[in-house]
C-alpha positions, 0 to 999 in steps of 0.5 A: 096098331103098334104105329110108334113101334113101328116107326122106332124100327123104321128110324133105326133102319133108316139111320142104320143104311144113311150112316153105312151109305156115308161110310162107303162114300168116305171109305172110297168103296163106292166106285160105280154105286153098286153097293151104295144103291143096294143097301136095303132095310125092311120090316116085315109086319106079322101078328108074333111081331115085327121083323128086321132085315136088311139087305145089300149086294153079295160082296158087300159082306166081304167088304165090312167083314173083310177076307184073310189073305194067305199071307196077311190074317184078319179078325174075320170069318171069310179067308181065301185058301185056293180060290183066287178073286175073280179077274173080270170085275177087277179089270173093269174096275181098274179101267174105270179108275184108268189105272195102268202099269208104268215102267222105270222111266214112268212111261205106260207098259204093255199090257192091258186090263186084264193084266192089272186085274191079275196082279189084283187079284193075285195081290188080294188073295195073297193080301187078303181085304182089310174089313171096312166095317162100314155097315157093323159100325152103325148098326152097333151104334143104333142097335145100343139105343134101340131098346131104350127107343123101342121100350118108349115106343111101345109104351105109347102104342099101350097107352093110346091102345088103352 
């Protein structure tokens, strides 16, 4: 019945998760695609209206928002008190990307994965995660154009209705 109401809000989705899906592939957090292939939009369609919603992996608001460390504070709401990041996944990570601890003379270190997922870990709750803002950056930047799109849309499905 609203068909290019509809399709106002389809097209907002789609530009808001295309543009987040960019600014993870530029920001260099996009490692295994975990959170790139997680990114989701839905329109729930009711006879009150329609719904908005969009969703992504747990961690993905940790990573636009970012998280204060102890020593190094950030305009956000997430901070770390007691609790360090977890070590695990850290370490895959670091194995996936071969990263490894040198000494003076540039030769590898004793010590493995977990090792460097301590310091990560260690480094981050002390450091804190710099917010990314790669899914606030374009949902602010289509949400400014959405009701000029949505008021246009919506005159066209009263117009065809009448």
């Amino acid at each position: 019945m609203l068909n290019r109401t509809k399709e106002a809000l389809d097209d907002f989705k789609k530009y808001v998760i295309q543009q987040a899906r960019t600014n993870l592939t530029k920001g260099k957090k996009n490692v295994d695609k975990k959170l790139y292939n997680s990114l989701q939009g839905f329109i729930d369609e009711s006879p009150a209206g329609f719904r908005l919603y969009f969703e992504m992996e747990d961690y993905g608001m940790f990573q636009d928002k970012g998280v204060s460390g102890k020593k190094k504070k950030y305009d956000t709401p997430f901070s770390y008190k007691n609790k360090k990041p977890p070590i695990g996944p850290l370490a895959q990570w670091a194995k996936k990307k071969n990263i490894r601890l040198r000494d003076d003379k540039g030769r590898f270190k004793k010590g493995n994965y977990n090792t460097i997922g301590f310091l990560i870990s260690r480094s981050i709750f002390e450091k804190g995660i710099k917010p990314s803002l790669f899914f606030t950056k374009p949902f602010e930047r289509a949400i400014k154009r959405l009701p000029e799109d949505l008021q246009d849309a919506f005159g066209e499905d009263i117009k065809n209705m009448l």
